[in-house]
C-alpha positions in Angstrom: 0.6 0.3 15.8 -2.8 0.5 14.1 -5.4 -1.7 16.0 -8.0 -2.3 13.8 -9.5 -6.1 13.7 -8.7 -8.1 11.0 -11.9 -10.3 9.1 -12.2 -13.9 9.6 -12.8 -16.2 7.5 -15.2 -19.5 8.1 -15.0 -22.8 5.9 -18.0 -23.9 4.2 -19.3 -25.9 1.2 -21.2 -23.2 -0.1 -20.1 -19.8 -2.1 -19.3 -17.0 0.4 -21.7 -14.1 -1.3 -20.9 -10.2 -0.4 -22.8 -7.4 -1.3 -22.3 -3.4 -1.9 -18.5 -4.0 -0.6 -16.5 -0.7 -0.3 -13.5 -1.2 -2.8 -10.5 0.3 -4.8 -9.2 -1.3 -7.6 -5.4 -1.9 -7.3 -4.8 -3.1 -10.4 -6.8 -4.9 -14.0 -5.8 -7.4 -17.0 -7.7 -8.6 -19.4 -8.6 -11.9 -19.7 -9.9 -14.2 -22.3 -12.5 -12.7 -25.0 -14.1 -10.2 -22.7 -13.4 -10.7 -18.9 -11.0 -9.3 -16.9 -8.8 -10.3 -13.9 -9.2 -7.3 -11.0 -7.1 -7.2 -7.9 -9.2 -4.8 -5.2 -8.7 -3.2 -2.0 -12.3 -4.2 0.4 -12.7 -2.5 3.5 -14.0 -5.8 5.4 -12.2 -8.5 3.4 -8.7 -6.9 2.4 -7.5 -8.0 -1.0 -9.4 -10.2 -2.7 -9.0 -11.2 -6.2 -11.9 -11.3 -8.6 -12.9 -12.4 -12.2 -15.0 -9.8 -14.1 -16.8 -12.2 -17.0 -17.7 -9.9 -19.4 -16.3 -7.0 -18.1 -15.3 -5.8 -21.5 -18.4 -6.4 -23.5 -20.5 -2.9 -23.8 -24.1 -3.1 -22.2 -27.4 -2.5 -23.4 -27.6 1.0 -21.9 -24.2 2.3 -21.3 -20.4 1.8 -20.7 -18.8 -1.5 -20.1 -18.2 -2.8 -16.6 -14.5 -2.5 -17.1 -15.4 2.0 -17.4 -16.4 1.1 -13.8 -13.4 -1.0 -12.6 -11.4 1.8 -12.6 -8.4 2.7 -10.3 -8.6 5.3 -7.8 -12.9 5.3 -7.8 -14.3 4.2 -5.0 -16.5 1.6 -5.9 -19.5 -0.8 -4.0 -18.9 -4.0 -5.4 -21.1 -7.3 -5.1 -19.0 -10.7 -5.7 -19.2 -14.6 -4.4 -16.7 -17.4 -4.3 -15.2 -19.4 -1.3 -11.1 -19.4 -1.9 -8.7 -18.0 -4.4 -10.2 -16.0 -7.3 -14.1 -15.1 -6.5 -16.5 -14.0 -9.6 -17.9 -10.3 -9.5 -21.5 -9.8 -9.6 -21.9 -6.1 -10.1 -19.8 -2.7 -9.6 -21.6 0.6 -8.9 -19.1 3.6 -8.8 -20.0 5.8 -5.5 -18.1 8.9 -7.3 -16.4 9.7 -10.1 -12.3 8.9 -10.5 -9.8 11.1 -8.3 -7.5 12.7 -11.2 -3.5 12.8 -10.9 -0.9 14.0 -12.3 2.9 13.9 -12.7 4.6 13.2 -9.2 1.4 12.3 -7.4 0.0 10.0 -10.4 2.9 7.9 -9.8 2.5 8.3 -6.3 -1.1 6.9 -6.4 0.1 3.6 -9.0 3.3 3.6 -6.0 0.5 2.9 -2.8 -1.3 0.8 -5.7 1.9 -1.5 -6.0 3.0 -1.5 -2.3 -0.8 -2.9 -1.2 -0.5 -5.8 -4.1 3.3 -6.8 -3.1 3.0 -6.4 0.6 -0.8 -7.7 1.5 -2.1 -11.0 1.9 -5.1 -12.2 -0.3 -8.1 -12.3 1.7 -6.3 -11.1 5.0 -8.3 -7.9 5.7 -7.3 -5.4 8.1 -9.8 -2.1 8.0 -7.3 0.1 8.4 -5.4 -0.2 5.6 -8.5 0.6 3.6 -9.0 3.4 5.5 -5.4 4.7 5.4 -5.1 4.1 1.8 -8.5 6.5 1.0 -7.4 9.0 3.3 -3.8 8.8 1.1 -5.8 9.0 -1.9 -7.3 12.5 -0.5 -4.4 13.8 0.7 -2.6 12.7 -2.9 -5.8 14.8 -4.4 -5.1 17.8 -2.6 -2.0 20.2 -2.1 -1.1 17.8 0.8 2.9 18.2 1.4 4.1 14.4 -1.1 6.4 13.4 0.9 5.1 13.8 4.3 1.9 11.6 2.8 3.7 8.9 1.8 5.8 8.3 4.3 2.8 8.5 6.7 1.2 5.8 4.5 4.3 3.5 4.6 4.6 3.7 8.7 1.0 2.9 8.8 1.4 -0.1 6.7 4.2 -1.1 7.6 2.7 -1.2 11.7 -0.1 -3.1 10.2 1.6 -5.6 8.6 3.7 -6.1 11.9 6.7 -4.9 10.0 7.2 -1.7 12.6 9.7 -0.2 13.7 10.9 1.9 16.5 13.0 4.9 16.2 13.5 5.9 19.9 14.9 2.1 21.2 17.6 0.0 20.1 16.2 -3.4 19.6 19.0 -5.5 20.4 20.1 -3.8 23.9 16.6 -1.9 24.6 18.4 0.7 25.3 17.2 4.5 24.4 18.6 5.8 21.4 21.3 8.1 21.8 21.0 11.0 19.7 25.3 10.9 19.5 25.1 7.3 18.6 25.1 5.4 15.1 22.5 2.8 14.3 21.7 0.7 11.4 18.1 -1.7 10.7 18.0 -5.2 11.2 15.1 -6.9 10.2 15.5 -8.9 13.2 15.4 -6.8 16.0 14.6 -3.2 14.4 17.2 -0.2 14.7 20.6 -1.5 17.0 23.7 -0.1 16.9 25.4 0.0 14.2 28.6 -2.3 15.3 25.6 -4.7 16.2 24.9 -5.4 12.4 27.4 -6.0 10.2 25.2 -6.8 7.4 23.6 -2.9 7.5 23.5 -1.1 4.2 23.1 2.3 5.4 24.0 4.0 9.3 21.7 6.7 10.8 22.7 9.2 13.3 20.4 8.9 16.6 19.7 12.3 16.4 18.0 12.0 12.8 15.9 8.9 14.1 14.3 10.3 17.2 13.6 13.6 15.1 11.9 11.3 12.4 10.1 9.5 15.4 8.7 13.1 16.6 7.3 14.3 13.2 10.2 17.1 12.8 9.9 18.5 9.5 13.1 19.5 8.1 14.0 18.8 3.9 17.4 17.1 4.7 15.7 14.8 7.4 12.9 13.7 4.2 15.8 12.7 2.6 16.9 10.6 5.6 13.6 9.4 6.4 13.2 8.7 2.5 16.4 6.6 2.8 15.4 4.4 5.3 12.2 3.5 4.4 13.2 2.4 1.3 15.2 -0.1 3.0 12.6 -1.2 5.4 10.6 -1.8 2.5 13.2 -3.5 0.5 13.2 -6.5 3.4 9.6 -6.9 2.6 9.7 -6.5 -1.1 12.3 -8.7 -1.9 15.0 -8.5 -4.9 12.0 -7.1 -7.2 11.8 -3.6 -8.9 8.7 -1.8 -8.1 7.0 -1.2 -11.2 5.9 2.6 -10.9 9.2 3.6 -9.2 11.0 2.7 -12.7 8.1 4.0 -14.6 8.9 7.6 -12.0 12.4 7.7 -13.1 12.1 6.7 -16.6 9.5 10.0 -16.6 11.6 12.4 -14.9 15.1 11.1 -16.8 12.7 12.4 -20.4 12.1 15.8 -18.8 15.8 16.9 -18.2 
């Protein structure tokens, strides 16, 4: 599990200012007249919501701040506020926007998604920035897709202390046996599967300890794929992800 120590947070009567954050915008709405409403990733102070007044408007000598607030450009943002939603004082771009396409566009809006569902607002973990930008890079390059997210999704799922062993049975702690079945339980992890009758899928042993030691093999992805989708799902909840559905609707127009 990722060790990284988490920001704390101290009460006080008077607005909490921070300055030349690193950030990535996970997601923007407008709002009223000219604002907008701006979910971001911080590297010290996790996700924090933020109101952009007159993020829309054009300035005096160039773009509006909402050009800035882009996703997937890493940003130094300067913002105050105590709880909840916190005003934004200024956004500086550090580079210009990563650029995706097809498969690993979605992929990027996928992470975006996952970090907005699954994290806490203003519970901040480091390493889930850090994780997320070194996604972003690998997404940005010929990085293998698969192998990247499902990297991404261990690492936040360890985080988030949603983890999950592949090489013990929960229940028992016994080894897995790579001739035995076993099914998740969000309770105790992987057990056997005659240990969980409420399992929707059942794993061979022998797929699970080869997923826990990185083997790379195109039948074990789909595997792999298979069960983190329903680790994820007892996170998630009953809720479509938005940019899985916008995947599919994409790929169903091509054929």
């Amino acid at each position: 599990m990722m060790s990284a120590p988490c920001a704390v947070s101290v009460t006080t009567t008077v607005d909490m200012q921070v300055l030349l954050q690193p950030a990535w915008v996970l997601h923007s709405r407008a709002y009223r007249d000219s604002s907008s409403l701006v979910d971001v990733l911080t590297l010290e102070y996790g996700r924090v919501s933020l109101v952009a007044r007159g993020a829309r408007r054009p300035k005096r000598r160039g773009d509006s701040l909402a050009s800035v607030l882009q996703p997937f450009t890493p940003l130094l943002l300067s913002y105050k506020g105590r709880h909840g939603l916190k005003t934004l004082i200024d956004a500086e771009a550090q580079q210009t926007a990563m650029r995706f396409q097809g498969e690993r566009l979605y992929s990027a809006m996928y992470l975006n998604e996952l970090l907005i569902r699954l994290l806490q607002q203003d519970d901040a973990c480091g390493s889930v920035f850090r994780k997320y930008s070194e996604t972003l890079e690998c997404l940005a390059s010929a990085a293998p897709l698969a192998k990247t997210l499902r990297a991404f999704e261990w690492a936040l799922l360890a985080e988030l202390g949603y983890g999950v062993d592949l090489s013990c049975d929960g229940y028992s702690g016994d080894a897995i046996s790579e001739h035995g079945e076993y099914c998740y339980s969000q309770e105790y992890g992987m057990v056997a599967a005659k240990k969980s009758s409420t399992a929707q899928a059942v794993y061979r042993g022998a797929a699970l300890l080869a997923i826990a030691e990185g083997v790379e093999d195109p039948q074990l992805e789909k595997v792999e794929k298979r069960l983190m989708r329903e680790l994820l799902a007892a996170h998630l909840g009953p809720k479509p992800l938005y940019s899985r559905e916008l995947f599919r609707t994409a790929r169903s127009g091509r054929s």
